[in-house]
C-alpha positions as CSV (number, residue, x, y, z in Angstrom):
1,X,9.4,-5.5,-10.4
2,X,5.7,-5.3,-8.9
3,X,3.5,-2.6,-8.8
4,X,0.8,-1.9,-5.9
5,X,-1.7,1.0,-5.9
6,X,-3.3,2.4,-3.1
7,X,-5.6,5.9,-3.1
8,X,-4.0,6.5,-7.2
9,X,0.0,6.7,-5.3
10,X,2.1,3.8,-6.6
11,X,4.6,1.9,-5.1
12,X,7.2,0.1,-6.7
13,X,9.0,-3.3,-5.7
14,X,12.5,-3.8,-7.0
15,X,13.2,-6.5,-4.6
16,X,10.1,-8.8,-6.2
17,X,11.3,-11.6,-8.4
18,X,14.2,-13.8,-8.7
19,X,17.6,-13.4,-7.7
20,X,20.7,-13.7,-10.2
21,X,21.7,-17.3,-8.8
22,X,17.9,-18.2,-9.0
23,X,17.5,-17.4,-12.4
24,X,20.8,-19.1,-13.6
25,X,19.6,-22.1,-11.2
26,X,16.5,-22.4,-12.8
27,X,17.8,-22.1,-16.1
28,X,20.2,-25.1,-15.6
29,X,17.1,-27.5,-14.5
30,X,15.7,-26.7,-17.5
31,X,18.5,-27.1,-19.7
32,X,17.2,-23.5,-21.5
33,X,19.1,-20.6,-22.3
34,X,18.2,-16.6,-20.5
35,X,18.8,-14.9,-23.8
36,X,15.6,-15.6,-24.9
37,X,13.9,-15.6,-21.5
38,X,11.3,-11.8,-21.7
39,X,11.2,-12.1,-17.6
40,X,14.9,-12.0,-17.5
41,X,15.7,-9.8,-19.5
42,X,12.7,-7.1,-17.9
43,X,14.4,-7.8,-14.3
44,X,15.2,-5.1,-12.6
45,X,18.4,-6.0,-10.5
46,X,19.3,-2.4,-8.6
47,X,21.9,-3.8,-6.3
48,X,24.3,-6.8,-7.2
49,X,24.2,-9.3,-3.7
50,X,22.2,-7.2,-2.5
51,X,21.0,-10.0,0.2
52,X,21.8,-12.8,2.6
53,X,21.7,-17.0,3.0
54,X,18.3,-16.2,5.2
55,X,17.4,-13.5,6.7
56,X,18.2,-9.1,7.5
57,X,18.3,-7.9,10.3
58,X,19.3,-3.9,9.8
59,X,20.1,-2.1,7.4
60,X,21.3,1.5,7.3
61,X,22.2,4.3,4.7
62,X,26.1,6.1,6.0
63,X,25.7,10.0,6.5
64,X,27.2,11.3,3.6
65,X,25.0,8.7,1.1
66,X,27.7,6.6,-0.7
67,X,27.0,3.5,1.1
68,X,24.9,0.6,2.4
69,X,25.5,-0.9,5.8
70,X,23.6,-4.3,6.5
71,X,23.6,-7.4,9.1
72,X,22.1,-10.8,8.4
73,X,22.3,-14.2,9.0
74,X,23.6,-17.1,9.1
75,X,25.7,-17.0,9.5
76,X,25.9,-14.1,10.9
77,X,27.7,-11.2,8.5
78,X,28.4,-8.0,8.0
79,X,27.8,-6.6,4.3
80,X,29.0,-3.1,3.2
81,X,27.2,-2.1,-0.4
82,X,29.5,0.9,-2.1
83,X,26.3,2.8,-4.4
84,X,28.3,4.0,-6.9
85,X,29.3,0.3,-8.0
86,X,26.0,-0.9,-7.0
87,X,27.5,-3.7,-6.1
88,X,29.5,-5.2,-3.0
89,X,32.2,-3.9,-1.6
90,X,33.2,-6.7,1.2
91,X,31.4,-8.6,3.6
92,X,32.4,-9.4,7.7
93,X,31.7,-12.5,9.1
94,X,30.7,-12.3,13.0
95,X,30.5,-14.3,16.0
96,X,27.4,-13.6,17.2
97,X,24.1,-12.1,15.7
98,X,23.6,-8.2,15.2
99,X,21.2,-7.0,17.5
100,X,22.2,-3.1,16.2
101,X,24.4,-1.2,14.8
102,X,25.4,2.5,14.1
103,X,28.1,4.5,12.3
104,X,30.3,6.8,14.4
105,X,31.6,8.7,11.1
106,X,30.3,10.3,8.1
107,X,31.4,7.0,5.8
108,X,31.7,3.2,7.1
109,X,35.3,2.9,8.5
110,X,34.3,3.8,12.1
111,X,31.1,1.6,13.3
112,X,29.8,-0.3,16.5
113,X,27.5,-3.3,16.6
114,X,25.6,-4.6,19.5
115,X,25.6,-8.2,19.4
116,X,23.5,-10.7,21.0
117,X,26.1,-12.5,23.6
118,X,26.1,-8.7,25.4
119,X,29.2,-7.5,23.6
120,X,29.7,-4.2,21.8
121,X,32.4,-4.7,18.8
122,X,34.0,-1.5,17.5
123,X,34.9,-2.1,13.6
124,X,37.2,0.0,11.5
125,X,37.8,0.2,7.7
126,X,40.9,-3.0,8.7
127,X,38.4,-4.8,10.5
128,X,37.6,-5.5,14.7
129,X,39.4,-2.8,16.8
130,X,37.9,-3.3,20.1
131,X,35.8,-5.9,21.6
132,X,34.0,-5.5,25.4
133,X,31.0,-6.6,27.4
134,X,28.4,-4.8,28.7
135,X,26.3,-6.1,31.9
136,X,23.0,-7.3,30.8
137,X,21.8,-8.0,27.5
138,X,21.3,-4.7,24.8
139,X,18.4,-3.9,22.7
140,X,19.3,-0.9,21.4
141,X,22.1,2.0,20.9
142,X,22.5,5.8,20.0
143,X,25.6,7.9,20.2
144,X,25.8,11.7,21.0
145,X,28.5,12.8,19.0
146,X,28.7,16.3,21.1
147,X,30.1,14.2,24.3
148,X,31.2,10.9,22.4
149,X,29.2,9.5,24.5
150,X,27.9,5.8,23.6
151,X,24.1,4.8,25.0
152,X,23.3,0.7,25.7
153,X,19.8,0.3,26.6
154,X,18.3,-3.2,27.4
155,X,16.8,-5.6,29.5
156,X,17.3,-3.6,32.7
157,X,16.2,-0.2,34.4
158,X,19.5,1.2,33.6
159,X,21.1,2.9,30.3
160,X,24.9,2.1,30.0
161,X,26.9,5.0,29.2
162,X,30.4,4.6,27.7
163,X,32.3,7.7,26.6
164,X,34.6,6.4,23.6
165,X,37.0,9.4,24.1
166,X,38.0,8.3,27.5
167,X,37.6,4.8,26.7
168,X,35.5,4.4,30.0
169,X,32.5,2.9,31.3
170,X,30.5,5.8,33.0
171,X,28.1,6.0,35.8
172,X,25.0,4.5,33.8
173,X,21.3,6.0,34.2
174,X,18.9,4.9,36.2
175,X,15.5,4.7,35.3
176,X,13.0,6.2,37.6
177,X,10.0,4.0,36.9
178,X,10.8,1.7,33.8
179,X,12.0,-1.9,33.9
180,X,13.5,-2.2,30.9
181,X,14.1,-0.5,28.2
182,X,13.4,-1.1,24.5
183,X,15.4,1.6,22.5
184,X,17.2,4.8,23.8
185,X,17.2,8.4,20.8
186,X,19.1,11.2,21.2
187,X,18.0,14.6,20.1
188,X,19.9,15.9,17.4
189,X,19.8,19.5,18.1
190,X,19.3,19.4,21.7
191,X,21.2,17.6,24.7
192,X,18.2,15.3,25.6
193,X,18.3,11.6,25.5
194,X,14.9,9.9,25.8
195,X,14.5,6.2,26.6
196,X,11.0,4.0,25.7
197,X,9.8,1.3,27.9
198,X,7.3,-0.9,29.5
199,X,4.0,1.1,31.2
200,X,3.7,3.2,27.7
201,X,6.5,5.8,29.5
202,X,9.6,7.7,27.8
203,X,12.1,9.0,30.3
204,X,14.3,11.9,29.1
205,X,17.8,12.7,30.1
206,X,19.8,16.3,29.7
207,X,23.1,14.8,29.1
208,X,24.6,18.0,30.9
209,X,23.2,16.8,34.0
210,X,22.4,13.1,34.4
211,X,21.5,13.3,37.8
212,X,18.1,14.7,36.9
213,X,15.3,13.2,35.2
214,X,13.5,15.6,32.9
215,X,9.5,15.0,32.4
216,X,8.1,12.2,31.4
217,X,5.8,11.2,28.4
218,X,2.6,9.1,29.1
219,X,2.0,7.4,25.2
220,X,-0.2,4.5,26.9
221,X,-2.1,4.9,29.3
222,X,-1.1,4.9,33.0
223,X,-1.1,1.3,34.5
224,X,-1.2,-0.6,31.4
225,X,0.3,-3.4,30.2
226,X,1.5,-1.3,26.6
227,X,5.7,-0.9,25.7
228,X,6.2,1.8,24.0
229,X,8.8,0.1,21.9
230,X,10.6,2.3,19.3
231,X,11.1,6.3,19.3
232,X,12.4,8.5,17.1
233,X,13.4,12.1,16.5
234,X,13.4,14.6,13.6
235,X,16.4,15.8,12.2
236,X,15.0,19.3,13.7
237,X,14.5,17.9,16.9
238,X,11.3,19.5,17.1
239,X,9.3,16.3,16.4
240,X,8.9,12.9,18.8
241,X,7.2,9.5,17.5
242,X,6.8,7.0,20.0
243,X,5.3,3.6,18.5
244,X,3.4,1.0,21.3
245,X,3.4,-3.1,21.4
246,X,-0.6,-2.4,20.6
247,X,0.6,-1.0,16.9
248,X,-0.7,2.7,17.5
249,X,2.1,5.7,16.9
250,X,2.1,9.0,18.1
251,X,4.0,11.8,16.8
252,X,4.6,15.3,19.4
253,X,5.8,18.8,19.8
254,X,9.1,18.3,21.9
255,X,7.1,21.6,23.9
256,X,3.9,20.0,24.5
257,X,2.6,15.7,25.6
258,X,-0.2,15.9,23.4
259,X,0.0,14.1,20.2
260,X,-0.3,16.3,17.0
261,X,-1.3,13.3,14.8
262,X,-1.3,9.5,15.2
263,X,-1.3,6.4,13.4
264,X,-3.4,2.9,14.1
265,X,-1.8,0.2,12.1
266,X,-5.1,-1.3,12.6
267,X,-3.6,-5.6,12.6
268,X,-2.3,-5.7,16.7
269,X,1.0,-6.4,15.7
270,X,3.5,-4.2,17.6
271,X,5.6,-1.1,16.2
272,X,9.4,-2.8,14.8
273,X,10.5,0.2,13.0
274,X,9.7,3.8,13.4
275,X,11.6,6.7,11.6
276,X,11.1,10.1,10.2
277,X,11.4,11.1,6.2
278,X,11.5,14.4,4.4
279,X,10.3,14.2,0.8
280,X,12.8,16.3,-1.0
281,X,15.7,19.4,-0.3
282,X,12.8,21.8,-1.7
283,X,10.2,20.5,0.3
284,X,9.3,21.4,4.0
285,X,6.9,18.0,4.2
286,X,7.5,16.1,6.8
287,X,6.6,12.0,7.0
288,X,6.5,9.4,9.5
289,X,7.6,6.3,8.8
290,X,6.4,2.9,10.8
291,X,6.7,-0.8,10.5
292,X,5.3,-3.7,12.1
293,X,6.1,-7.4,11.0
294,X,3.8,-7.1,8.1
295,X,3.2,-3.7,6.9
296,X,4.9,-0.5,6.6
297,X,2.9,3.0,6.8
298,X,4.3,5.8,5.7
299,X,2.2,9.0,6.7
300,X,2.5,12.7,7.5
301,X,3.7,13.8,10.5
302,X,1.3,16.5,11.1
303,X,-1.8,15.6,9.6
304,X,-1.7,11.6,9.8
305,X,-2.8,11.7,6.3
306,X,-1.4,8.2,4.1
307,X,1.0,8.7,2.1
308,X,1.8,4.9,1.0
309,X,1.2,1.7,2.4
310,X,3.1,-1.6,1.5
311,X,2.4,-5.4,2.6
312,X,5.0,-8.0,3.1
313,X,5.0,-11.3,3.0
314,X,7.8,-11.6,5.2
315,X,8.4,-10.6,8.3
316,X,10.0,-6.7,8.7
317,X,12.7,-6.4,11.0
318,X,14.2,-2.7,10.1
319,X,12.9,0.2,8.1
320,X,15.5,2.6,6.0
321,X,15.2,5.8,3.7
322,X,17.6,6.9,2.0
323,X,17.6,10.9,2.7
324,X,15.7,13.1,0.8
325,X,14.5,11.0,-1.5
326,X,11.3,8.4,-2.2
327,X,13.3,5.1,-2.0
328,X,13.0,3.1,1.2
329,X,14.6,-0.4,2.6
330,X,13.5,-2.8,5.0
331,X,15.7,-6.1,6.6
332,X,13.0,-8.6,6.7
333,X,12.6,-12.2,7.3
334,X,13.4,-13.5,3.9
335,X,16.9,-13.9,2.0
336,X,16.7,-10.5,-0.3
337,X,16.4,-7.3,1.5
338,X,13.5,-5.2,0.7
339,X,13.8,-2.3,-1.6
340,X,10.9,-0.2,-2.3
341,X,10.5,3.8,-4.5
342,X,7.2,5.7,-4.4
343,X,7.9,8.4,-6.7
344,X,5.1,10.4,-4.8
345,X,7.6,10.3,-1.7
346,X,10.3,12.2,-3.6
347,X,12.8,11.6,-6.8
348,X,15.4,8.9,-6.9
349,X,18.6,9.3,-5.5
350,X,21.2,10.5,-8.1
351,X,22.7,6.8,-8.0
352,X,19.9,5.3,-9.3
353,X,18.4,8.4,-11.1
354,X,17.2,5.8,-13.9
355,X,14.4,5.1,-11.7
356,X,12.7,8.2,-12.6
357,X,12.5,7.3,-16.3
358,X,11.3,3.5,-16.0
359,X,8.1,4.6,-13.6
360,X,7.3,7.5,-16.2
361,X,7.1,4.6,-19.2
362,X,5.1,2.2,-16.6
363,X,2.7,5.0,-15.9
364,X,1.7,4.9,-19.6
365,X,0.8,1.2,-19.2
366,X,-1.3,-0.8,-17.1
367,X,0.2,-3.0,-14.7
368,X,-2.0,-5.6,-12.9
369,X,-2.8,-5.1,-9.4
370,X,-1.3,-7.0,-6.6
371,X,-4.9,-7.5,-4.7
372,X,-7.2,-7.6,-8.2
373,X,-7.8,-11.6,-6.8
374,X,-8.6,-10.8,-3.5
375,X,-11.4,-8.9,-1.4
376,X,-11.4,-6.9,0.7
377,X,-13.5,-7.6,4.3
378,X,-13.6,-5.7,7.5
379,X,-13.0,-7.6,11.2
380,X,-17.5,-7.3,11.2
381,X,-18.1,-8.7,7.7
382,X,-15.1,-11.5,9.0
383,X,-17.3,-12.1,11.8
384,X,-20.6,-12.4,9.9
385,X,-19.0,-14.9,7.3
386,X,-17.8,-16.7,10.6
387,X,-14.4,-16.7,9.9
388,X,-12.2,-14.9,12.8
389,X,-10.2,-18.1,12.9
390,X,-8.7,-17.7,10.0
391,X,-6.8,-14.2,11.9
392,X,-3.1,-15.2,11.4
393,X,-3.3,-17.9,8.6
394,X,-1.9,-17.7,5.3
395,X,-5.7,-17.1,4.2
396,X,-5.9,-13.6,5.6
397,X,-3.5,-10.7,4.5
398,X,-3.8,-7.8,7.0
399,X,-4.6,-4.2,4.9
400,X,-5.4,-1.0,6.5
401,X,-8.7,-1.7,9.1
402,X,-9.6,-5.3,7.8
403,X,-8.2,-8.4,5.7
404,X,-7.6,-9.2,2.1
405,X,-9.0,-12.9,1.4
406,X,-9.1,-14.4,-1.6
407,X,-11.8,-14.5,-3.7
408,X,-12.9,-18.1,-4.3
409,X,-12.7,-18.2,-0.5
410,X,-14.9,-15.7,0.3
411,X,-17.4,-16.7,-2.2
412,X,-17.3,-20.6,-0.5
413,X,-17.8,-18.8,2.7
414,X,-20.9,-16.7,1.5
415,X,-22.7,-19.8,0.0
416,X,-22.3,-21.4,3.0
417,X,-23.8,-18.4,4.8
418,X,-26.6,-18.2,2.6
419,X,-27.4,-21.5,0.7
420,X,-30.5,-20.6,-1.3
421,X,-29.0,-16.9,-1.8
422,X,-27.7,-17.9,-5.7
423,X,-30.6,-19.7,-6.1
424,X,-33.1,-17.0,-5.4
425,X,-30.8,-14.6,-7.3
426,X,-30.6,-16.7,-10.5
427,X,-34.7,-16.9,-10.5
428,X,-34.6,-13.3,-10.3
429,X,-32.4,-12.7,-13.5
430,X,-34.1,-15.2,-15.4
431,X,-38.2,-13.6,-14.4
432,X,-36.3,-9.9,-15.0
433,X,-34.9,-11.2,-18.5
434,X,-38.4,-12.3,-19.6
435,X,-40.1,-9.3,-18.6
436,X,-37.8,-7.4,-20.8
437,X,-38.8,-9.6,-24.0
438,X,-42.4,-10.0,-22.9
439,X,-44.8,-7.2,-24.7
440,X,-48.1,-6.3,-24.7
441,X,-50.6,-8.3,-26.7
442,X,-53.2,-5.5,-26.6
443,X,-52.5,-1.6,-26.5
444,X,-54.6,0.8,-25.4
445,X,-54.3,3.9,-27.7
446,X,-57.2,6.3,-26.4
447,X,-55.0,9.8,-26.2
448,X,-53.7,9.3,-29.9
449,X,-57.0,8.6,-31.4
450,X,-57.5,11.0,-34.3
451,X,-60.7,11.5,-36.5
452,X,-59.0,11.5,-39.6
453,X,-57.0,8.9,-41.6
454,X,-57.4,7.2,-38.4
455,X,-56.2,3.8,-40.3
456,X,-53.1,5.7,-41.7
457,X,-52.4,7.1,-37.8
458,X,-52.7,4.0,-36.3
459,X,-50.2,2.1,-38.9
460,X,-47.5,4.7,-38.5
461,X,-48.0,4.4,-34.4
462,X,-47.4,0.7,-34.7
463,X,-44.8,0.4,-37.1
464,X,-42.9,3.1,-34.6
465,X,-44.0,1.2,-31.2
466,X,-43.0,-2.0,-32.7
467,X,-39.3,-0.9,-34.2
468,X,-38.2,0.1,-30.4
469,X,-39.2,-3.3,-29.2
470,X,-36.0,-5.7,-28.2
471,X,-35.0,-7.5,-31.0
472,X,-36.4,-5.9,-34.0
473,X,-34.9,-6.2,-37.0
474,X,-33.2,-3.4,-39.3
475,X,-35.8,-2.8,-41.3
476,X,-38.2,-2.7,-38.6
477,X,-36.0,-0.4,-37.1
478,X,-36.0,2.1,-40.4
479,X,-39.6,1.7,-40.5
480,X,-40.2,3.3,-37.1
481,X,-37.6,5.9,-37.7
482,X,-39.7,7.0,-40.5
483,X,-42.9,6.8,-39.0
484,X,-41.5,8.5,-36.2
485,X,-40.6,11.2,-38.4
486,X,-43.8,11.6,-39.9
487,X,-46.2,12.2,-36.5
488,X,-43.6,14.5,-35.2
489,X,-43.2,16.8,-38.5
490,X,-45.8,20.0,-38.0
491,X,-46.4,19.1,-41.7
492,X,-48.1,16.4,-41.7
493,X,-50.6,17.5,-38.6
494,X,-53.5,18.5,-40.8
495,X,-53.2,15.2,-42.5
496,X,-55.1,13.2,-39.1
497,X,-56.8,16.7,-38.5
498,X,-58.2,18.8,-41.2
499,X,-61.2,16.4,-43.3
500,X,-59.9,18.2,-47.0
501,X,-57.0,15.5,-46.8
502,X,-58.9,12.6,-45.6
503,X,-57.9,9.5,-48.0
504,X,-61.1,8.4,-49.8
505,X,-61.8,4.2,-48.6
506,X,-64.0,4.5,-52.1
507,X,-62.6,6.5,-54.6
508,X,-58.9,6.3,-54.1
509,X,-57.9,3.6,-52.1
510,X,-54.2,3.4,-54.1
511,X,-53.5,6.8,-52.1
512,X,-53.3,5.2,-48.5
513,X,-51.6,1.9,-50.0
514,X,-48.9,4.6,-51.4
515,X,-48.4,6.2,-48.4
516,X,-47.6,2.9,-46.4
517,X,-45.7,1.3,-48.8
518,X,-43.1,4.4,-48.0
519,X,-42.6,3.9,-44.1
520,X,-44.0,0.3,-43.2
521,X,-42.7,-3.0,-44.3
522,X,-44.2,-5.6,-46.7
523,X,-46.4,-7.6,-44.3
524,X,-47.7,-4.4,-42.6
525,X,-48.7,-2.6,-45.6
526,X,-51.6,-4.5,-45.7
527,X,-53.2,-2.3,-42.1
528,X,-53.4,0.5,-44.4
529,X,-55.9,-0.7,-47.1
530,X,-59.6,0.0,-45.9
């Protein structure tokens, strides 16, 4: 398991590591036994299989929670994960690859999958029911369960409509000024069905009278070469997102076309995933959630404010929360599917509910950042280093509004900026070091110059001057402590002021000697005598 930190919110990945078969391969190279391997045992394993030989492409949660739904390749299969075995319950192997897939019931026995050779297949808990072909080639679906009516939006200016009651084809939509279309929502509260497409446009449809367009929404601006190329609804249907090809998402009032908040994923990579997410039954906070093929933002719907952030290595293909809840999934471009909890997003589902109590012991202890090696620079610090080229390389991790680079790297890149900087810098340390041990040879004491015991005064001064200077020894150090104490106490001030107490240089010179030899040391008791 590994543990990022951004803004003091945690994020937890139980996907990190080694797989089962990679652990027990490794182990047989080595010829050394896992029982008394401390990484294996810590592993954190929270669903058995729960991958593919290369990649994910979706993965989904069925409406009433008790089970996993994903595609992958290759080749290309259908696995079904039942939650309360955490484990696998069967696997389908396809012809073609998934392009989507929904659920058309409240469990996994009635599905449809959009596949990339322009064929819907209908699945049921004994397998295929029902294979056909639509016209032109599908990006996305969504079904209205009101009308059983089954949405196919792709590569052309019109939306296939099948109505699975009838088992017809129906007259499809035609879009009044998009091309194509990238993904097709339906409102779940109202009859609307709103398609995204090229020109940064959304059409909307009321399904009780498709002749008619409703309004449309300008996310881009008019003329422009931006897709708006995934939308989704609230389960309210009171909220729109809309995510462009330039990586900026926008989030309205189903009433109004001005955005309440927005979202720059601030790297130019387009918008794969877009979704909404409530953080708990008892809370009324709603959150957006959006992907791109590196990074996945989860913010508030309302405000825009971060909620958690996550960087992939991989390429993310599909973004997942399980409701109500802080646990997320993503289908990404490597064999294990991502699975991610931020317990600031909600609890953990009641199937994994043990979650709750390993994050409370790792909040106790430290865990090592993911990014302590790297730093941080912005696109103008990239540019001043002279480095934009490295945009897109393994060398430069996007984050937030700039990069993370590794350290050594930008240190190499610095030096060759500024050759003579560590030089100059290292002369500096080295004058400021020997200023510090560097004292005066001569000091000028003209405002503590007393008339009496003026010998005495100025012992006690230097013994205390001297036993704050770097590097004095203990008993240098007690000496001035003393002598301190003796020019501060209002005891002792008639001693350097009133003449009865002056210390006789004739008559008794012992009496001086007796005094120093209390506070000064030795070799300084020698200042005293007159």
């Amino acid at each position: 398991m590994q543990v990022t930190e951004y803004n003091d919110i945690k994020v937890y990945n139980l996907s990190a590591g080694k797989s089962l078969p990679q652990w027990l391969e490794e182990a047989q190279k080595k010829k050394q036994s896992l029982r008394q391997n401390e990484d294996f045992k810590k592993r954190i394993d929270l669903i058995q299989d729960f991958e593919f030989n290369v990649a994910s492409t979706r993965v989904r949660v069925t409406p009433d929670g008790q089970h996993i739904l994903a595609t992958g390749i290759y080749a290309p299969e259908l696995r079904i994960f039942d939650l309360k075995e955490l484990g696998l319950k069967c696997s389908r192997g396809l012809d073609s690859e998934v392009v989507d897939f929904l659920m058309l019931s409240e469990d996994w026995k009635k599905l449809v999958m959009l596949m990339d050779d322009r064929t819907l297949e209908f699945h049921s808990q004994y397998g295929r029911h029902h294979r056909l072909r639509v016209p032109k080639c599908g990006r996305s679906l969504c079904y209205d369960s009101e009308s059983c009516g089954l949405f196919v939006g792709g590569s052309s200016s019109e939306v296939y409509r099948i109505d699975l009651e009838a088992g017809i084809f129906q007259t499809p939509l035609e879009m009044q000024r998009l091309t194509e279309v990238n993904e097709v929502v339906v409102n779940p509260r109202l009859p609307v069905l709103s398609c995204a497409g090229d020109g940064g446009l959304v059409e909307s449809w009321d399904l009780r009278d498709a002749s008619r367009p409703l309004q449309s929404l300008q996310v881009g601006d008019a003329g422009s070469s931006m897709q708006v190329t995934h939308c989704a609804y609230s389960s309210s249907g009171m909220f729109f997102a809309a995510g462009t090809s330039e990586g900026m998402v926008r989030v309205y009032d189903v009433r109004s076309n001005r955005p309440l908040a927005e979202r720059d994923h601030m790297n130019g990579y387009e918008i794969t995933s877009l979704c909404f997410h409530q953080r708990g039954a008892e809370s009324s906070d709603l959150l957006v959630g959006s992907t791109d093929k590196k990074s996945v933002k989860v913010w508030g719907a309302t405000t825009g404010a971060m909620a958690a952030s996550v960087e992939s290595k991989s390429v993310i293909n599909h973004l997942t929360f399980f409701p109500k809840s802080g646990l997320f999934m993503t289908a990404n471009d490597q064999q294990r599917i991502g699975i991610f909890f931020v317990p600031s997003l909600g609890l953990a589902p009641s199937w994994c509910s043990f979650l709750d109590n390993i994050t409370e012991e790792l909040e106790e202890s430290k865990e090592k950042s993911v990014f302590e090696d790297f730093q941080f620079v912005t696109n103008d610090e990239l540019e001043q280093l002279g480095a934009t080229e490295l945009v897109g390389t393994k060398y430069l991790q996007p984050y937030m509004h700039g990069f993370f680079m590794d350290h050594r790297l930008h240190g190499k890149l610095k030096a060759a900026l500024e050759p003579f900087a560590f030089e100059e810098y290292r002369k500096q340390k080295v004058k400021e070091k020997l200023e510090s041990k560097r004292t005066m040879r001569t000091r000028i004491r003209g405002k503590d110059k007393v008339d009496v015991n003026s010998n005495l005064h100025s012992s006690l001064q230097m013994a205390a001057d001297e036993g704050t200077a770097q590097g004095a020894s203990k008993k240098r150090r007690e000496a001035a402590e003393k002598a301190k104490q003796i020019l501060a106490d209002d005891r002792f001030k008639a001693l350097f002021a009133d003449s009865d107490f002056a210390i006789q240089a004739s008559g008794a010179p012992a009496q001086a000697e007796q005094v120093a030899a209390r506070v000064l040391p030795k070799k300084k008791r020698k200042v005293a005598k007159s």
